[in-house]
C-alpha positions as CSV (number, residue, x, y, z in Angstrom):
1,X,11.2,13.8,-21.2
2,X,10.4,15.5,-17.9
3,X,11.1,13.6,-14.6
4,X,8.4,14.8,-12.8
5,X,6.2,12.6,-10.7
6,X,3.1,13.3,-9.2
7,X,2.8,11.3,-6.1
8,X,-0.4,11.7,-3.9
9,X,0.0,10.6,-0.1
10,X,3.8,10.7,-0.5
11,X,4.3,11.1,2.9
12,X,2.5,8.3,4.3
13,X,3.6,4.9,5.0
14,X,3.8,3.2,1.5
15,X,4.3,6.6,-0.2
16,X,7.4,7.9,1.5
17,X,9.9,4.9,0.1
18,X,8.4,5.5,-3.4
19,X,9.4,8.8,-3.2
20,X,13.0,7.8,-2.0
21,X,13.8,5.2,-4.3
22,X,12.5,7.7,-7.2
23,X,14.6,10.0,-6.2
24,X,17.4,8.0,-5.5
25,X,16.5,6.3,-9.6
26,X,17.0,10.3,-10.5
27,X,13.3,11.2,-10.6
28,X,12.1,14.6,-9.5
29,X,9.2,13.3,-7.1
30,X,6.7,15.8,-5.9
31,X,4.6,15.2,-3.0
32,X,1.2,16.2,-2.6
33,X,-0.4,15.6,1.0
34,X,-3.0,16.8,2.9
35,X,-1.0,15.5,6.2
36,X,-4.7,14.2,7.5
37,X,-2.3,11.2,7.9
38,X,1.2,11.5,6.5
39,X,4.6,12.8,7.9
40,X,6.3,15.8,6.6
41,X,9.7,14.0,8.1
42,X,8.7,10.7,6.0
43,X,9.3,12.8,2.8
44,X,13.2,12.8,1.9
45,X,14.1,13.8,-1.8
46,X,11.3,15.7,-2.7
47,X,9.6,19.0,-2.5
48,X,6.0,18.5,-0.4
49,X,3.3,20.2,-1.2
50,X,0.4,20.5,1.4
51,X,-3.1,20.3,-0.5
52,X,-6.0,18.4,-1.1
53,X,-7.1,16.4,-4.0
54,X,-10.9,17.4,-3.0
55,X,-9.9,21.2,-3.9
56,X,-10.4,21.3,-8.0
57,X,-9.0,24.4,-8.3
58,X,-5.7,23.7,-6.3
59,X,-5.3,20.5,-8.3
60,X,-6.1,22.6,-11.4
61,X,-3.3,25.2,-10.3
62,X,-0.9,22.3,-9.3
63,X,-1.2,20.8,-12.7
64,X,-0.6,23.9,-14.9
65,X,2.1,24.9,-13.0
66,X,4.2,21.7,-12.3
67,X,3.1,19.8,-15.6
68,X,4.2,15.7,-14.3
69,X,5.0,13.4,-16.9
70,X,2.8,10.4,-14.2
71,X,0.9,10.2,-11.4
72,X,1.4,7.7,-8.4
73,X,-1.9,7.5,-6.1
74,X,-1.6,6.5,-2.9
75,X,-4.1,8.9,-0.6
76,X,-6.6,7.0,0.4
77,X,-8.1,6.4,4.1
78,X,-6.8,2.4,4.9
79,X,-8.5,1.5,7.8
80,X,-11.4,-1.1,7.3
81,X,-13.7,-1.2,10.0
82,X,-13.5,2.7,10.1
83,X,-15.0,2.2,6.3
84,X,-18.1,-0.1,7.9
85,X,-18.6,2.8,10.5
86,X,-17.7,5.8,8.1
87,X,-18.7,4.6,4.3
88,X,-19.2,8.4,3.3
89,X,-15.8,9.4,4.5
90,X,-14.4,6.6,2.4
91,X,-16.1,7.8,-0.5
92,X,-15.4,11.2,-0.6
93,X,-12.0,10.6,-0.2
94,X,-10.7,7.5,-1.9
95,X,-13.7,7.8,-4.6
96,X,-14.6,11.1,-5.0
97,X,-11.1,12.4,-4.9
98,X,-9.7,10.6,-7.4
99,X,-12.3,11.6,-9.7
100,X,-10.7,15.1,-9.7
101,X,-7.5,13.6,-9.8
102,X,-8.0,11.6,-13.0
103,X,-9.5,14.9,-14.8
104,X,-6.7,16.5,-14.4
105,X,-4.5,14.0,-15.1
106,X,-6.7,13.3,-18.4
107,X,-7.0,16.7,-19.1
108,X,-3.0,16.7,-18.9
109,X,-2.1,13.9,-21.1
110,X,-0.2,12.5,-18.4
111,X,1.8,9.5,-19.7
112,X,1.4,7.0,-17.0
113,X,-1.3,6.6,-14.1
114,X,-0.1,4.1,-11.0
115,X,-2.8,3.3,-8.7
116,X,-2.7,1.8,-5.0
117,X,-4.6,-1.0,-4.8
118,X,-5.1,-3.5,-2.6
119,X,-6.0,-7.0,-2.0
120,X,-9.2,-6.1,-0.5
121,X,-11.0,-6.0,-3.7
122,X,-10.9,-9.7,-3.4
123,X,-12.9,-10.0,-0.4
124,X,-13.6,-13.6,0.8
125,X,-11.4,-15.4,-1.8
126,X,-12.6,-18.4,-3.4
127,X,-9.3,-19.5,-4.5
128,X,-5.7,-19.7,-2.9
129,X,-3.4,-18.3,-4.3
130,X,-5.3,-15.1,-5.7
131,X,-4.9,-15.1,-8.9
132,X,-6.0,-11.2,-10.8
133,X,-8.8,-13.3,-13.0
134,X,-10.1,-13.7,-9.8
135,X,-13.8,-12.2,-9.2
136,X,-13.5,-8.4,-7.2
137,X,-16.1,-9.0,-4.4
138,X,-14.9,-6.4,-1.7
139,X,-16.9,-7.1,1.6
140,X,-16.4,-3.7,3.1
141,X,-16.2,0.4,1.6
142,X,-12.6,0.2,2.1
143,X,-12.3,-2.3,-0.9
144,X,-15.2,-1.2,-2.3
145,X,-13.7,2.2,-3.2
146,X,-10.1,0.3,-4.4
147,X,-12.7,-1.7,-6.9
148,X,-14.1,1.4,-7.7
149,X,-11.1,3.2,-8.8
150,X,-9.8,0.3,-10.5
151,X,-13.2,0.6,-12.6
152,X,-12.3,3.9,-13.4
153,X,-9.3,3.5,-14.5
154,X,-10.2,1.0,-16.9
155,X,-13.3,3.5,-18.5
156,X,-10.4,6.4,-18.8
157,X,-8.4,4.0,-20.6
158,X,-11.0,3.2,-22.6
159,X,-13.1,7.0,-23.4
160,X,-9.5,9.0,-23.0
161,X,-6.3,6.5,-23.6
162,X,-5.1,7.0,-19.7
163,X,-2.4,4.5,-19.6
164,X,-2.4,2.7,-15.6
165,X,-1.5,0.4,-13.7
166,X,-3.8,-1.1,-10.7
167,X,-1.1,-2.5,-7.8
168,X,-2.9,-4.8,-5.6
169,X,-1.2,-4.9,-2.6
170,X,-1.3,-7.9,-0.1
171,X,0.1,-6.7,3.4
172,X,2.6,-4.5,2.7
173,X,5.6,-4.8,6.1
174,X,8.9,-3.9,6.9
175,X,10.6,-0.3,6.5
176,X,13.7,0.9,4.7
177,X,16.6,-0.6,5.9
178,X,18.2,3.4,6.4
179,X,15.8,3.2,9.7
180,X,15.4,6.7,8.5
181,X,11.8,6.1,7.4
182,X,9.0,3.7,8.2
183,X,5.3,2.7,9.7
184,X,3.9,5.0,11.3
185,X,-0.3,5.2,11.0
186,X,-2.2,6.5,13.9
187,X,-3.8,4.1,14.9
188,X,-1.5,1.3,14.1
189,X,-3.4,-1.9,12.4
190,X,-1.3,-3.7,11.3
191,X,0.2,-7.5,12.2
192,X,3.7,-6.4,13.1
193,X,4.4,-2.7,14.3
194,X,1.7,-4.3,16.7
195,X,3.7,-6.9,18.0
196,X,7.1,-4.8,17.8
197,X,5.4,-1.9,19.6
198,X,3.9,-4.9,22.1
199,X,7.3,-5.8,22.4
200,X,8.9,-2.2,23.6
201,X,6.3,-1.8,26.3
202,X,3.6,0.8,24.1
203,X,1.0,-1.6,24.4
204,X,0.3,-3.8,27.4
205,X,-0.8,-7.1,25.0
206,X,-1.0,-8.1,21.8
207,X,-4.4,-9.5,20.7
208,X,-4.8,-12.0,18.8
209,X,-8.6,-12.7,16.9
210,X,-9.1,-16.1,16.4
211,X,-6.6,-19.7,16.6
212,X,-9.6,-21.6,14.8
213,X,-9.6,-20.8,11.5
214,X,-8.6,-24.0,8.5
215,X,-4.9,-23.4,8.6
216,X,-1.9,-25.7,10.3
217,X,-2.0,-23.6,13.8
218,X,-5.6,-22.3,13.7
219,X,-4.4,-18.6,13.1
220,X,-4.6,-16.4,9.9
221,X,-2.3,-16.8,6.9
222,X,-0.7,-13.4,5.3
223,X,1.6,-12.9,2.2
224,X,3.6,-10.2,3.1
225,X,5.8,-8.1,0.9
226,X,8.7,-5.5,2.0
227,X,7.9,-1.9,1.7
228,X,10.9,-1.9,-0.3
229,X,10.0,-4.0,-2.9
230,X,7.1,-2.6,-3.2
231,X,8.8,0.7,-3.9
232,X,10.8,-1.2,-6.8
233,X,7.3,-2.4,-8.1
234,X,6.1,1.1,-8.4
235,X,9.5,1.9,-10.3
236,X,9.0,-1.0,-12.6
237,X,5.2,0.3,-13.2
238,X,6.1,3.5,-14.2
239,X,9.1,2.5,-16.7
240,X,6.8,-0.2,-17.9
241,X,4.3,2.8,-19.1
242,X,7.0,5.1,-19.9
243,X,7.7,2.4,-22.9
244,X,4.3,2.4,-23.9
245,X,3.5,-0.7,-21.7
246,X,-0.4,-1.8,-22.0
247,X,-2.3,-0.9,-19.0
248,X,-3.0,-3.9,-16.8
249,X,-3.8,-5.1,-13.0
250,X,-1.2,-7.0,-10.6
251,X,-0.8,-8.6,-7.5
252,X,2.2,-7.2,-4.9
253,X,3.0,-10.5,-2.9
254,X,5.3,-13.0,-2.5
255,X,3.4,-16.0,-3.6
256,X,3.5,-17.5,0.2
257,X,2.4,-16.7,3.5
258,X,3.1,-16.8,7.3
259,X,0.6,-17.6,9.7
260,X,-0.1,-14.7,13.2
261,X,1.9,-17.3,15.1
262,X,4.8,-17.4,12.9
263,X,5.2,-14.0,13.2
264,X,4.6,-13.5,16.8
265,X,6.6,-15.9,17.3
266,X,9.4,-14.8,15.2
267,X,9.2,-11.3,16.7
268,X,9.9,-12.7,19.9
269,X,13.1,-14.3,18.9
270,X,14.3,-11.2,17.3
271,X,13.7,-8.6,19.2
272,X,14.2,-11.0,22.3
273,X,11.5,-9.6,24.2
274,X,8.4,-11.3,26.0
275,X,5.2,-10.1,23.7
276,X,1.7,-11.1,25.8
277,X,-1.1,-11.5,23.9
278,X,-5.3,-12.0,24.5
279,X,-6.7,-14.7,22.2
280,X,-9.9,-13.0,21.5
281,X,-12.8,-14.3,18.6
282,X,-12.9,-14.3,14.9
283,X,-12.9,-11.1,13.5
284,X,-15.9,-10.8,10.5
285,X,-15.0,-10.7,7.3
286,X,-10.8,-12.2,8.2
287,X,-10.4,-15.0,5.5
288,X,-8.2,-17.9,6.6
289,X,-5.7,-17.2,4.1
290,X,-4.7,-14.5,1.5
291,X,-1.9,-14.8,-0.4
292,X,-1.1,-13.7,-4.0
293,X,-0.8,-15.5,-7.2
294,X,2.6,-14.0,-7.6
295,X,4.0,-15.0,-11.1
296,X,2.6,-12.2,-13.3
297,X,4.4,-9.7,-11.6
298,X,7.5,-11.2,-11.9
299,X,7.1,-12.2,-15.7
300,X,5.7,-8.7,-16.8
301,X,8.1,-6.7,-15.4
302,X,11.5,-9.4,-14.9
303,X,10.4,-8.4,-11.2
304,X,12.8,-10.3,-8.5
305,X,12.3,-9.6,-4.7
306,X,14.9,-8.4,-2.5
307,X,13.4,-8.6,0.8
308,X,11.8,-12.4,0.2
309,X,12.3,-13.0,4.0
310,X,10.0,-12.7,7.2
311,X,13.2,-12.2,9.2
312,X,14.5,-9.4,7.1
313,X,11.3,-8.0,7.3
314,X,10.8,-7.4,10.6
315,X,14.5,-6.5,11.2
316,X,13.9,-3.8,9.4
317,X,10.7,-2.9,10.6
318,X,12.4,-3.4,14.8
319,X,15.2,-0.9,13.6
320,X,12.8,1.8,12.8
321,X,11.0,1.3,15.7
322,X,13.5,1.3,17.8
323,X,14.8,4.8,16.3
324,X,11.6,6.5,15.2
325,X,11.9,10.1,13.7
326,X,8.2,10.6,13.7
């Protein structure tokens, strides 16, 4: 069977260690990235191919001529309150995209479809942990077009026999212990290359929205899972339909969470650096807590964390910050 894997937004953030750990596994990944967001540095291991998934008749091309045994997805546009000021943007790309991307991969008989989701699809949660029975409510277009997708996929699998799996990410941290890859979005988001970039003196605070909310110090709860082992997940996925696995949806988290203090706080002790922050108000829409229901992941695919540590974490995250190649 051929080795060739398919995997869109390869050199983003996520992306990127999929791609090394497949080709470390012996996979032949191929990136294809538009670079609208990505790294060409981030991709190590594989060829890259600059495109667009909008372009039908470059993916067509693409297709005929490389002929992947699976398809990883992860370009998409990630930002959320970009998606409440730019819905049509969101659509076109994460929505409308992936329409031509599952046509061809349809039209292919490609043997395994792995989607990046996310936790977003959830929206408020009415239960803690999230477990996947749990209703998809997405409060902005970000999660709106992961829900989308996921609907999709489950209509292809249905009219054509696509076989997928939907990874619902909670917040994915940390980078590859090598340092030679890691977070790098423009503009940074997310919880910790905040604080760590607060720490080195990029930023002049740190801001904090909301100490309030229904949880032991009044700040926001977060299950966060190692880049890495979310890499291995992906792996697991695409073995899992290899075998002729049934298509399903999972959560990517730990199970548990750590609050914005207990990571500000435990960014401070490791990188031994003051971090300042600005409490500021609630951010709409930021639910107390999210974390995953965890145990389905684990059972379906024997899956065992590495990386089960918010020290560890940002470690590795401070090492590629520290020494970052793009």
């Amino acid at each position: 069977m051929s080795k060739k894997i398919l995997v869109t937004g390869g050199a983003g953030y996520i992306g990127s260690h999929v791609v090394k750990l497949l080709s470390e596994r012996g996979y032949e990944p191929i990136v294809l990235d538009n670079l609208s967001s990505g790294h060409r540095e981030a991709v190590l291991g594989a060829r890259l191919i600059q495109g667009d998934l909008r372009d039908k008749v470059f993916l067509k091309n693409f297709f005929e001529a490389e002929k992947p045994v699976a398809v990883m997805h992860f370009a998409a546009y990630i930002v959320v309150p970009e998606s409440v000021a730019a819905p049509l943007k969101y659509y076109e790309n994460n929505l409308a995209a992936t329409v031509n991307l599952l046509q061809a991969s349809v039209e292919n008989k490609v043997s395994a479809f792995i989607f990046s989701s996310s936790a977003a699809v959830y929206g408020i949660p009415e239960k803690v942990p999230i477990p996947e029975e749990h209703s998809v409510s997405p409060i902005n277009p970000y999660g709106a077009s992961k829900a989308m997708v996921e609907a999709m996929l489950a209509d292809c699998h249905n009219a054509y026999g696509l076989p997928y799996v939907s990874l619902r990410y909670f917040n994915a941290s940390g980078a590859d212990p090598s340092g030679l890859i890691g977070e790098a979005h423009e503009p940074e988001t997310h919880l910790i290359p905040l604080l760590l970039q607060t720490a080195l003196g990029k930023r002049d605070k740190f801001y904090l929205f909301g100490t309030d909310y229904p949880t032991p110090d009044g700040t926001c709860i977060r299950d966060f899972i190692h880049v890495n082992d979310l890499a291995e997940v992906h792996i697991l996925a695409l073995e899992y339909l290899l075998d002729k696995g049934e298509s399903l949806t999972l959560n990517c988290g730990y199970g548990h969470g750590y609050s914005v203090k207990e990571v500000l706080e435990e960014t401070r002790r490791i990188t031994k650096r003051d971090i300042p922050y600005e409490v500021k108000e609630r951010r709409p829409g930021d639910p107390p807590v999210l974390v995953a229901e965890s145990e389905k992941i684990k059972k379906v695919f024997a899956f065992s964390p590495g990386f089960d540590d918010l020290t560890r974490i940002i470690e590795t995250a401070w090492k590629w910050e520290l020494n970052r190649r793009y």
